[in-house]
N, C-alpha and C positions, 0 to 999 in steps of 0.2 A: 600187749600194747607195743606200737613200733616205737623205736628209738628216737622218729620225729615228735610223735607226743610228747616222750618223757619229757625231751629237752625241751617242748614248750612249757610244759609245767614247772620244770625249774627254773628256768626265765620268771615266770608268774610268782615263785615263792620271793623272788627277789622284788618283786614288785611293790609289793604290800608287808610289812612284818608282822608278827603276832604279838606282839607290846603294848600295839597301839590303841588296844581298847576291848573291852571283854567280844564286842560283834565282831571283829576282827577274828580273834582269836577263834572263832567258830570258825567264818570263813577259811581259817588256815585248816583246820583238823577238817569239813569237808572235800579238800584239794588234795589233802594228802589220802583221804583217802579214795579217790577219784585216781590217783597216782598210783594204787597198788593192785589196781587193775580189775576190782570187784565190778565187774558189769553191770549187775542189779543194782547195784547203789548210784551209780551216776544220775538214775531220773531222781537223786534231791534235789542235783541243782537246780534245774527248772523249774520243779515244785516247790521249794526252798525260796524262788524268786519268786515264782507269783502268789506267794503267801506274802511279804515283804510290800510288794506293786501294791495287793490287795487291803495291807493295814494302811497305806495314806489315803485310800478313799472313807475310810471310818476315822484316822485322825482328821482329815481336810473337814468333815464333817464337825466336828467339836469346835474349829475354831472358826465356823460360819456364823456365830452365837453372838463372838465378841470383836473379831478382825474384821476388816476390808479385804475383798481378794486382791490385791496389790498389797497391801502390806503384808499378808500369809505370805503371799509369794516372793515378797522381796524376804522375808527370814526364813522362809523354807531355804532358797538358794545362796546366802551370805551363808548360811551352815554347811549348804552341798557345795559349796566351793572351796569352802575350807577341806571338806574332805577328800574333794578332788586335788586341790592344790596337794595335801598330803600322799595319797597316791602318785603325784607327776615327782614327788619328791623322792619318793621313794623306789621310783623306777629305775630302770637298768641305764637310760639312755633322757633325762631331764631336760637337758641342753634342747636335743633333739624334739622330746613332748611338747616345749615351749615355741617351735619353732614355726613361723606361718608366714607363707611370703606373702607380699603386700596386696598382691591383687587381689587375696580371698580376704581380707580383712570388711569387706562390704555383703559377704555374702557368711561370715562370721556374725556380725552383726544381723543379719536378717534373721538366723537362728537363732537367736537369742531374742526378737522381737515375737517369732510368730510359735517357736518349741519353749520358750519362758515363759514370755509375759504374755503374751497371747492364749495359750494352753489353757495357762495355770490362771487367766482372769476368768475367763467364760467355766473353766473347771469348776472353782471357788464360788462362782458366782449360781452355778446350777445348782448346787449341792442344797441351796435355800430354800428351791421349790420341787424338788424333785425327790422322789430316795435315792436312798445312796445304791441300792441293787441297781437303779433304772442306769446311773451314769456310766458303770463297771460293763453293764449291757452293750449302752452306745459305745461306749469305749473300745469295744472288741469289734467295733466293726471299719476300726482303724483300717489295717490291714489288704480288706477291699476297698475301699476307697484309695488307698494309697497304688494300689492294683490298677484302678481303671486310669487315673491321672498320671502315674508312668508309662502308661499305655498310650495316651491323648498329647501328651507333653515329651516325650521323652523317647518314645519309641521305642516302648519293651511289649513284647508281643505275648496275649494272654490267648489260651487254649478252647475249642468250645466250653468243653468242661469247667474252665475256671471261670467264664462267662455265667453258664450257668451256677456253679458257685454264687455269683457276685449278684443273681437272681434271687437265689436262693436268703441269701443275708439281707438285701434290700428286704424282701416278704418279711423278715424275722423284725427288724428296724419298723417297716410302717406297722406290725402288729402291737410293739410296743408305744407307740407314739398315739397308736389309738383305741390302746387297751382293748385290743382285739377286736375293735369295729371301724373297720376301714370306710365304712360311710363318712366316718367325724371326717376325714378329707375333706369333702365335699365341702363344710363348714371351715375346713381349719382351723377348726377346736383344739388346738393342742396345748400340753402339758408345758409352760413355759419356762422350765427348768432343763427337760428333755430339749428342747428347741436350742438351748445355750450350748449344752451339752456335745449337741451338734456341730456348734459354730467350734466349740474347741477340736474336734474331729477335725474339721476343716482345716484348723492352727497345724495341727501335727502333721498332717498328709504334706503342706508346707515345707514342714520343720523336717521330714522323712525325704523328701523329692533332695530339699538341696545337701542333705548327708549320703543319699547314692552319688552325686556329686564328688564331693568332697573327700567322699572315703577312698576314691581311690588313689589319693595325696596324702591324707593324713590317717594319722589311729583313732579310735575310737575314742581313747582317752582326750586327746588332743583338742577331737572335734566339740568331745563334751564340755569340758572345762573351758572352751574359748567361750563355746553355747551361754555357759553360766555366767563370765563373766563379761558378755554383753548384757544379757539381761538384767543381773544385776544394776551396771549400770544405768538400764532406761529404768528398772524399778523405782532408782533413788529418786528421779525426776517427776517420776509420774506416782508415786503413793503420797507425794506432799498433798495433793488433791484430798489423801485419806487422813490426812496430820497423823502418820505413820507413828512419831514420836508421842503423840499424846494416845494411843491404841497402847503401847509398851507401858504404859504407868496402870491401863486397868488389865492387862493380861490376867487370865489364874491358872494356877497350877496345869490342870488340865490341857488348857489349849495350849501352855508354852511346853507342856510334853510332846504335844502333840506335834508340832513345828520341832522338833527337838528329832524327834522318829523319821519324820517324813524327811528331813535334812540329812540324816544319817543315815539309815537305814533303808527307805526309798530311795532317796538319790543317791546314797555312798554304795553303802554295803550291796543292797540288791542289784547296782551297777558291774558291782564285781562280778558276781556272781553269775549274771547273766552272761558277762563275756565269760566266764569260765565254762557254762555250761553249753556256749554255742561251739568251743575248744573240741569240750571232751564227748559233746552227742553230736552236733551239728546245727545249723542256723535254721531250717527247716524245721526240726523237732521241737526244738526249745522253740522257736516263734509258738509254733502250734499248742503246743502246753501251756504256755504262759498267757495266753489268750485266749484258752477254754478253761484254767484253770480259777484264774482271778476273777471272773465272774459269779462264778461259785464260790468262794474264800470269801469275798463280798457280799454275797448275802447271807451266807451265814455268819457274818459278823456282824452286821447288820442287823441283825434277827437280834445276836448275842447282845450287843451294844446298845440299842436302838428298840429291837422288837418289831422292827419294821417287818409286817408279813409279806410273804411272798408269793403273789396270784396266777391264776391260771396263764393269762395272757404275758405276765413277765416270766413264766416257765416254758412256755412256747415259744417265745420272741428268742427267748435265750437256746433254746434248743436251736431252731433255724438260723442264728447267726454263727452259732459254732460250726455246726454243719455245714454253711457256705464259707466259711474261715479257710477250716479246712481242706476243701476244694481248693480253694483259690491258693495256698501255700502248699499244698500237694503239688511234688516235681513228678511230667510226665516219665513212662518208664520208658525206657530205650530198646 
């Protein structure tokens, strides 16, 4: 390992401490050992995160029973911001994390309209009609779609190959949407869970466009925690519609774990983690893992949690969407 790694890692040990909570303390004994140069061990990270991504689509599940997607989503992120704020606190340079000049303050706020509450309502809201494999499905096909709209908007140039890629993933998307009989088009039969599902795709490509933005001003940290705490704020406004406060008297157990995971664990800890493992493999690899991986981790949790089986046509849909993922996050070689 070169000498610029180490010293980003230890930068990172400073970031977070191992005190602060038994998930924590994994995450440190991870890093350290990502630190001592074991090569083979570094793909936990990634795999580590998209087990983590993959338990809020079976928690989010649990509390579609008793919650409003606006009220999930407002206590999902009052928890993940708590955890973020602990992170910015616990950083090398606080001052600095907290710092945003005024002109991005509106395009802050739009991240938090359309990567929060936007996401996270149509997320929440799918999970009613849908399984939970199907959303995990759509969900990976993030990626190209954020691909073609960079492309369209922005001016980042995609490869035939990743064209077709983005071919390729679309074929995988309309076989699920129409359980592998692409006639139902014709009718627009579709699954109106998967349809939602969509629209939060839509939210994130969004919430993705204005963070290439953005990132080249600020941290990732930065970006996040400002993300959360706009959202947060439209949540408070907009879950009155859900009388958020009267949702909190009949919680149970279950779903306030659940929002309890997904706050910490999804949004904290996995957060970590994934910046760690784009550090020590790179942003190319870990994208690609973590977005063939949680689709899989999902339905087997699914299965485990739920029982929900898993069909031919969402075995193929999933196969052609990783395979144009892929593609399209594969860097040409020189």
């Amino acid at each position: 390992m070169g000498d610029g790694q180490g010293q980003t890692y230890v930068s990172a040990r400073t970031w977070v401490s191992a005190w602060v909570c038994p998930e924590l303390q994994i995450v440190y004994r991870i890093e350290r050992i990502a630190m001592t140069g074991f090569q083979n061990l570094r793909v936990l990270l990634p795999v580590l995160t998209s087990l983590l991504f993959a338990g809020s689509f079976v928690a989010g599940k649990y509390t579609t029973v008793e919650l409003g997607p606006l009220t999930t989503s407002l206590l999902r992120y009052v928890i993940a911001l708590g955890v973020l704020g602990l992170f910015i606190a616990r950083s090398t340079h606080p001052v600095k994390a907290l710092t945003v000049e005024r002109a991005d303050w509106g395009a802050m706020a739009l991240l938090g309209l359309f990567g929060v509450v936007g996401y996270h309502y149509f997320f929440f809201l799918s999970l009613r009609y849908t399984a939970t494999a199907n959303t995990a499905i759509i969900n990976a096909f993030n990626p190209v779609v954020t691909g073609v709209m960079a492309a369209l908007f922005i001016g980042e140039r995609l490869t035939r190959r990743q064209y077709a890629g983005i071919a390729v993933a679309l074929l995988g998307v309309l076989t699920l949407l129409t359980r592998g009989n692409l006639t139902t088009l014709l009718g627009l039969d579709l699954n109106r869970g998967d349809g939602l599902m969509l629209c939060a795709v839509l939210c994130w490509v969004v919430y993705s466009l204005i963070i290439k933005q953005l990132s080249q001003r600020y941290s990732g940290l930065t970006i996040t925690f400002y993300a959360a705490v706009a959202g947060v704020g439209q949540l408070l406004g907009l879950a009155i519609a859900e009388r958020w406060w009267q949702q909190l008297t009949l919680i149970s157990w279950p779903s306030l774990l659940a929002i309890v995971y997904m706050g910490m664990a999804a949004s904290g800890v996995a957060y970590l983690l994934f910046n760690l493992s784009i550090r020590q493999v790179g942003p190319t690899r870990t994208a690609s893992v973590v977005y063939s991986l949680v689709p899989i981790f999902v339905a087997a949790l699914a299965w485990l949690f739920f029982r929900e089986p898993l069909t031919g046509p969402m075995v193929a849909s999933m196969g052609l969407i990783l395979l144009g993922v892929n593609v399209v996050l594969s860097q040409p070689k020189v």
